[in-house]
DSSP file (Angstrom, degrees, kcal/mol; ACC not computed):
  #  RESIDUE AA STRUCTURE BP1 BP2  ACC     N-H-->O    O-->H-N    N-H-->O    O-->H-N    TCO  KAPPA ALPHA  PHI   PSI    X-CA   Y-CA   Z-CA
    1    1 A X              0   0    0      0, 0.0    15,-2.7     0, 0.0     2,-0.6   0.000 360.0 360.0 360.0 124.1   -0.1    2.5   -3.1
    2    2 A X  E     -AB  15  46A   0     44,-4.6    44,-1.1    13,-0.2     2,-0.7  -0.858 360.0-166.4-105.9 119.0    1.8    4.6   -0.8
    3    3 A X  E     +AB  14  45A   0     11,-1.4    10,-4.1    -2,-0.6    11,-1.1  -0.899  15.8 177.7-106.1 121.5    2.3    3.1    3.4
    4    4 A X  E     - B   0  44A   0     40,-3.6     2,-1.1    -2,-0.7    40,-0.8  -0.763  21.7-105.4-113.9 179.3    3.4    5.3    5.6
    5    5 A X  E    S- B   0  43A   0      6,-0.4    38,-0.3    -2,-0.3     5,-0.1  -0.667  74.6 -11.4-113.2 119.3    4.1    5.4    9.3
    6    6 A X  S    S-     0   0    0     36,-5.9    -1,-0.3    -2,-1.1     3,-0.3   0.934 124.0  -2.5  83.1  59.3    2.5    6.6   11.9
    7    7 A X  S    S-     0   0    0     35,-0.5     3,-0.4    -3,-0.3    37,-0.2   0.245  80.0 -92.4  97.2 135.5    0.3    8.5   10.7
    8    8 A X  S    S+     0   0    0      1,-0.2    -1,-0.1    -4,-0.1    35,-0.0   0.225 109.6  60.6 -86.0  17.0   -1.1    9.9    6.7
    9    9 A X  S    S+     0   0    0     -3,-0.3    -1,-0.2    -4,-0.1    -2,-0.1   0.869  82.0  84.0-108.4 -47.8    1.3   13.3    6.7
   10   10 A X  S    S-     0   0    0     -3,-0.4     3,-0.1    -4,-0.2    -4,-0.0   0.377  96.5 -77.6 -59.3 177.5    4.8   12.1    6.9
   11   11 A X        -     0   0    0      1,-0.1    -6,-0.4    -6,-0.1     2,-0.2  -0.233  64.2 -88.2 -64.2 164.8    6.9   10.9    3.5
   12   12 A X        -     0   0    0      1,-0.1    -8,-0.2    -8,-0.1    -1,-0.1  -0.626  30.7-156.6 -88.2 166.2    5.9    7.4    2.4
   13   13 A X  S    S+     0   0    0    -10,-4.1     2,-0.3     1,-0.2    22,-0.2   0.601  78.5   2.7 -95.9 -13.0    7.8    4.5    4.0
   14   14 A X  E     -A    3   0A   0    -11,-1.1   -11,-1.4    20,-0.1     2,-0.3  -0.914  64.7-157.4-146.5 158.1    7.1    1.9    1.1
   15   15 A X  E     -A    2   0A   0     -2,-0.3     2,-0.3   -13,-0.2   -13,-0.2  -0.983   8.0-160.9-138.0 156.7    5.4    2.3   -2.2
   16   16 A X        -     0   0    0    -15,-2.7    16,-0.1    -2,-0.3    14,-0.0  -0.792  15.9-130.7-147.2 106.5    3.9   -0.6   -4.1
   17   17 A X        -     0   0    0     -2,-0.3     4,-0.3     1,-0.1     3,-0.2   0.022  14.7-168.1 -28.2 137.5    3.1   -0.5   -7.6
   18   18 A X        +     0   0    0      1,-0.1     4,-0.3     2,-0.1    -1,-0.1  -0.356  56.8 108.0-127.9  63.7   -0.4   -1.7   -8.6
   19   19 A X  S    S+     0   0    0      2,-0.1    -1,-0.1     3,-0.1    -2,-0.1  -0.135  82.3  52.0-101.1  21.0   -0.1   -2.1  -12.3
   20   20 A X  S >  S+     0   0    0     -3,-0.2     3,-2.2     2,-0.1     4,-0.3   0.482 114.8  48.5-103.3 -52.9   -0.1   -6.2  -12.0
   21   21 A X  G >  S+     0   0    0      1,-0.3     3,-1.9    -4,-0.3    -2,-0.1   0.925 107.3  49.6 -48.3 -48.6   -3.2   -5.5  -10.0
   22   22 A X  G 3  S+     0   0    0      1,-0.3    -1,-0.3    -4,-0.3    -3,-0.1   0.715 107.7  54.9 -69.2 -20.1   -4.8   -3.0  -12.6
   23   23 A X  G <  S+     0   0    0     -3,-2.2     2,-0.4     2,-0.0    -1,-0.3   0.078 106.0  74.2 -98.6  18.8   -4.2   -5.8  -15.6
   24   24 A X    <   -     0   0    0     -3,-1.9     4,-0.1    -4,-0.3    -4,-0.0  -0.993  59.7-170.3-127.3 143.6   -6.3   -8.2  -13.3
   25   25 A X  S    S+     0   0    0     -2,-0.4    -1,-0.1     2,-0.1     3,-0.1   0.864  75.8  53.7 -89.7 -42.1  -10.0   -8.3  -12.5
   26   26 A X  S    S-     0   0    0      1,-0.2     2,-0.3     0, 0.0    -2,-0.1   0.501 110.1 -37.9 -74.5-136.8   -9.8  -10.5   -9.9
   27   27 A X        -     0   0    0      2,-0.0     2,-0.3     0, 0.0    -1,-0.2  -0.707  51.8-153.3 -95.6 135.4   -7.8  -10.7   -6.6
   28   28 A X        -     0   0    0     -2,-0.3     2,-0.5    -3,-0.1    -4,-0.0  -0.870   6.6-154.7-113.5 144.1   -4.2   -9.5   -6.8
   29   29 A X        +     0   0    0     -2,-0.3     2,-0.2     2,-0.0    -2,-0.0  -0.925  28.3 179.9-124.6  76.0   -1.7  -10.8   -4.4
   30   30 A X        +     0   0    0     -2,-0.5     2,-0.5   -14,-0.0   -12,-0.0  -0.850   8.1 177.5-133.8 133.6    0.9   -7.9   -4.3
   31   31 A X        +     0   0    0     -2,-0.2     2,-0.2   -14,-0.0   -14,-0.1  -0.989   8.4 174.4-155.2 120.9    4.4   -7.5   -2.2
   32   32 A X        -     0   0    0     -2,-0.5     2,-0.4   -16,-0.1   -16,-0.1  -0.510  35.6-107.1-113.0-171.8    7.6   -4.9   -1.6
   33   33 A X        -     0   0    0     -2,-0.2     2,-0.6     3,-0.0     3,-0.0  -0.964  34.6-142.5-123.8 136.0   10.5   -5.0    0.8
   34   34 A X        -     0   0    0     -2,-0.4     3,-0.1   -20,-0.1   -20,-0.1  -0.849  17.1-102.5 -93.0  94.2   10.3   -2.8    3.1
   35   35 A X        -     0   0    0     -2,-0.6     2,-0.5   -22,-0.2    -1,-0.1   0.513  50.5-111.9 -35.2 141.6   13.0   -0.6    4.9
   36   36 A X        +     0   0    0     -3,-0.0     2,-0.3     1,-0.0    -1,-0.1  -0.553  47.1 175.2 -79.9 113.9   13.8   -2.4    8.4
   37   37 A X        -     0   0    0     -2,-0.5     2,-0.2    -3,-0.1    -3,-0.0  -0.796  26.9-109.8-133.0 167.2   12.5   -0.3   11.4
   38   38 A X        -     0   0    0     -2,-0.3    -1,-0.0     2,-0.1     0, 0.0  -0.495  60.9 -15.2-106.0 162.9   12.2   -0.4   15.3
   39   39 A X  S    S-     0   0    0     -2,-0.2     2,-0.2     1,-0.0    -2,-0.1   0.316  91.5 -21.6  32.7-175.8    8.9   -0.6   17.6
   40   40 A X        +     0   0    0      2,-0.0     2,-0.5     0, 0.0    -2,-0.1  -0.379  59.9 162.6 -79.5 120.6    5.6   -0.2   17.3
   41   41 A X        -     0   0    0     -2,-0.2     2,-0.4   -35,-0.0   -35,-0.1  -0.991  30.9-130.6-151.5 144.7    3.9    1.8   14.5
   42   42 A X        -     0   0    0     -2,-0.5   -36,-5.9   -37,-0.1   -35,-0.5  -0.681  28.1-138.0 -99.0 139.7    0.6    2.3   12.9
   43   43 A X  E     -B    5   0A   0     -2,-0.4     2,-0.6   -38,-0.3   -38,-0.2  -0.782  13.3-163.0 -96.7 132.1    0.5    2.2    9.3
   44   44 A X  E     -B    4   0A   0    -40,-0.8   -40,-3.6    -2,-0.3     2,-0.3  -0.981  10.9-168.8-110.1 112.0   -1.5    4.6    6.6
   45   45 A X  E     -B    3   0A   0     -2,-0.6     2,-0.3   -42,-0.2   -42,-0.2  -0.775  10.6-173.3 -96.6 161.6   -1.8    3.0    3.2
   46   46 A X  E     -B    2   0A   0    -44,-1.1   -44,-4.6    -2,-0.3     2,-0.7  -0.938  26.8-137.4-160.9 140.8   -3.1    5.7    0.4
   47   47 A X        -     0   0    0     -2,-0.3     9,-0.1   -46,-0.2    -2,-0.0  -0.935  15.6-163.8-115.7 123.6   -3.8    4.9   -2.7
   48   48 A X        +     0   0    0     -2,-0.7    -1,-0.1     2,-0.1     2,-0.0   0.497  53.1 116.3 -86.7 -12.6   -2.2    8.1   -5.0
   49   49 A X        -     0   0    0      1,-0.1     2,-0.3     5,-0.0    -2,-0.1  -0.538  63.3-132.0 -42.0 123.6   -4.3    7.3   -8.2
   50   50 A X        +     0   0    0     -2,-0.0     3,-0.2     2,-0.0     2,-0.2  -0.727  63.3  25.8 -68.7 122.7   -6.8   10.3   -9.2
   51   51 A X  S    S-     0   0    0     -2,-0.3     3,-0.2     1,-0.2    -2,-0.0  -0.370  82.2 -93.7 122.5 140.4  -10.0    9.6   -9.9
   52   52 A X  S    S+     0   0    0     -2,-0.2    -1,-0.2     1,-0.1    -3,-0.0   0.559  84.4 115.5 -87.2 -13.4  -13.0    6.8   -9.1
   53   53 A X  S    S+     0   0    0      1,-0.2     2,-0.6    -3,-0.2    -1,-0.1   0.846  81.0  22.8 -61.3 -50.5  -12.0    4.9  -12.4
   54   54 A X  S    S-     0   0    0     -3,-0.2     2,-0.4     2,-0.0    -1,-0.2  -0.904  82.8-135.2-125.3 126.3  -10.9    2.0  -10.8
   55   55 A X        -     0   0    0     -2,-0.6     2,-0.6     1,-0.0    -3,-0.1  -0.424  26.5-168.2 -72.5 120.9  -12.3    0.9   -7.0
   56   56 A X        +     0   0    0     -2,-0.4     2,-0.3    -9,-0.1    -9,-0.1  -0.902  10.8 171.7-100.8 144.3   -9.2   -0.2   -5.1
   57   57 A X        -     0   0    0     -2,-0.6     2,-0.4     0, 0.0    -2,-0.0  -0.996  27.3-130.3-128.2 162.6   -9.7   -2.0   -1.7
   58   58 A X        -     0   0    0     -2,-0.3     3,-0.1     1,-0.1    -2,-0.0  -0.855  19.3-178.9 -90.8 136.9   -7.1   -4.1    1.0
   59   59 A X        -     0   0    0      1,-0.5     2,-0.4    -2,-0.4    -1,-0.1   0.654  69.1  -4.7-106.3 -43.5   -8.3   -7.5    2.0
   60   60 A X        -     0   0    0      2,-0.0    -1,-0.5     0, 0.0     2,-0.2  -0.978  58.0-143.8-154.4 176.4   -5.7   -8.3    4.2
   61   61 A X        -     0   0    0     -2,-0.4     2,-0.2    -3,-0.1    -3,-0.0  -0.725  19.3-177.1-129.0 159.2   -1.9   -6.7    5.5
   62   62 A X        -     0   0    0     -2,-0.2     2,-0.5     0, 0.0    -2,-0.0  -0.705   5.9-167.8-174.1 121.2    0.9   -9.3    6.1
   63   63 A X              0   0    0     -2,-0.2    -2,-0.0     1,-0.1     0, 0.0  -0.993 360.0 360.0-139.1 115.1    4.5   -7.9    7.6
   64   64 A X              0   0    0     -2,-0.5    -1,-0.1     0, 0.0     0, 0.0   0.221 360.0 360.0-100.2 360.0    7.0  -10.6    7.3
């Protein structure tokens, strides 16, 4: 899972593995550190996988 900022063109700003997620059926609970940045910005997650194999979705966002 790739987040970027501001917008889906730019370099990513975080990445977050999902291979805990992908050896769970149920709900995965998943968390990076993020580089520390100023003001307001909208966030693009994209999930880089190829393929329908496996449906990913976000249930919720939480920036500590």
């Amino acid at each position: 899972l790739e987040i970027r900022l501001d917008g889906c063109d730019g370099a990513p700003w975080a990445t977050i593995p999902l291979t805990a997620a992908k050896a769970n059926t149920g709900i995965s609970v998943l968390g990076t550190e993020v580089p520390k940045t100023q003001g307001k910005h909208d966030l693009c997650f994209r999930f880089t996988r190829p393929g329908p194999e496996t449906l990913w979705t976000i249930d919720r966002v939480r920036l500590e």
